[in-house]
N, C-alpha and C positions, 0 to 999 in steps of 0.2 A: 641504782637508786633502790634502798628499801623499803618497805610499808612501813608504816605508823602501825604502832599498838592500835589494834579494837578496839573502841567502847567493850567492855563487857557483856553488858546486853546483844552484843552481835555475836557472841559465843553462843548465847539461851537461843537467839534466832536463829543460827546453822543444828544447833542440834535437835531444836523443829523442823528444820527442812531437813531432815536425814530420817529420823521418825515418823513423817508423811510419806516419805517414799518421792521426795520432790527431788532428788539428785537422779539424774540420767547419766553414768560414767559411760564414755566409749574410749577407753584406754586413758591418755593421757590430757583429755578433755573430757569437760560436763556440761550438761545443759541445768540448770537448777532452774526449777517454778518457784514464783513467788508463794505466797501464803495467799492470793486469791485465785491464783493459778491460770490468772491471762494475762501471763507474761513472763519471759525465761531469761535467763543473765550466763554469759560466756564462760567459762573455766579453762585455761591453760593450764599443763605444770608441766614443771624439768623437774623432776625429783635430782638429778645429778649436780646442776648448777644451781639449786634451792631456788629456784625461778617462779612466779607463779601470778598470772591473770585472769581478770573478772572484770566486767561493764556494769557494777550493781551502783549506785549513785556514792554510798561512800566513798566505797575505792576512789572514783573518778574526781569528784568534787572535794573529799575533803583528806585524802590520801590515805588514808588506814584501809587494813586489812578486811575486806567485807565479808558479811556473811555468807554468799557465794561459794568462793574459798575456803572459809573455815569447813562450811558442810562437804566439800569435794575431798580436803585434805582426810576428817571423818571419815566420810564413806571409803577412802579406799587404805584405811589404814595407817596412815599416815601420823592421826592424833590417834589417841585411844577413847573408841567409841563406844559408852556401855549404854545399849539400849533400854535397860530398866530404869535408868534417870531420866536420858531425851524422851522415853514413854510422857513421862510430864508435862513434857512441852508439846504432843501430839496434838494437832488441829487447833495450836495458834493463830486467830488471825492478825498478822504482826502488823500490816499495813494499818487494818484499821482499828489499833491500841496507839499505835505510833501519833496515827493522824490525831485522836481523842486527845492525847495528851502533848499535842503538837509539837513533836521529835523530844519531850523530856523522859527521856530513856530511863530515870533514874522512878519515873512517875509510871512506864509501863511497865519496869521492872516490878515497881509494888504492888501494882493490881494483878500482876501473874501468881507471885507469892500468894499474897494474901487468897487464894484459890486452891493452895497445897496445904497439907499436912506441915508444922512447923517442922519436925523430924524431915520430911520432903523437903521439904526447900532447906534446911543446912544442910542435907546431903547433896541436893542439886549444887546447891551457891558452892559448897566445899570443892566439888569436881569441877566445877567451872572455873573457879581460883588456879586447879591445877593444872589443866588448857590452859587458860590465860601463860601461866609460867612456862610452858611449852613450847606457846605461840611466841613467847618473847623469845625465849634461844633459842630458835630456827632462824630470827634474824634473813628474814624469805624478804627477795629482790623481785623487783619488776623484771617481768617475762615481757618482753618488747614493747608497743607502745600501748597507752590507754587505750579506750574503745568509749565511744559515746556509750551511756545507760539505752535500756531502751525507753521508747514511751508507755503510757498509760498507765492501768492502774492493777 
């Protein structure tokens, strides 16, 4: 079985948790902290068999590819990571933009921008477009079975 495409917005959000410093790699698993940072979500990967698992709510409930993942794939090389754009997204708080604009992604996505330089944000929005194309030809499968999210917030 393989993931759904991201929202987009879950590209801007893993490369805030890679810029905080919220990816924990221990080899071929991560622990990611959220953006309040009480609470941590699973990372599997087989780089071999393009495998690769997370418990962050998307993945689980709505099948795409979650933030989680994208930021592990990031951190260990996998995508291509330039820290002078994710520098933009540093100290996000995703949860509580999300909550504000109650999951309309396309609505925390505006309130992030309009906080950049226009230059910033079509260099950000441009490299994240190029992820996005990335993420689609990895065509990456479920690494064994889902995981419940964890709780709280």
């Amino acid at each position: 079985m393989f993931w759904q495409h991201p929202p987009i917005i879950k590209i801007y959000e893993a490369l805030g948790a890679v810029a905080d410093g919220r990816v924990h790699l221990d080899g071929d698993t991560a622990k990611v902290y959220s953006s309040s940072g009480n609470k941590y979500y699973d990372v599997q990967y087989d780089a071999e068999s393009g495998a690769i698992m997370t418990n962050d709510n998307g993945s689980y409930w709505k099948g795409y590819l979650g933030y989680p993942a994208i930021a592990y794939l990031l951190a260990v090389g996998a995508l291509d990571y330039r820290a002078d754009l994710a520098a933009l997204l540093k100290g996000v708080k995703w949860k509580d933009l999300n909550q504000k604009h109650k999951n309309d992604f396309e609505k925390t996505l505006a309130e992030i921008e309009s906080g950049l330089e226009s230059e910033e944000s079509e260099r950000l929005a441009a490299y994240v477009q190029e992820l996005s194309a990335v993420i689609e030809k990895l065509k990456l499968k479920h690494l064994g079975q889902k995981k419940l999210p964890p709780e709280g917030y």
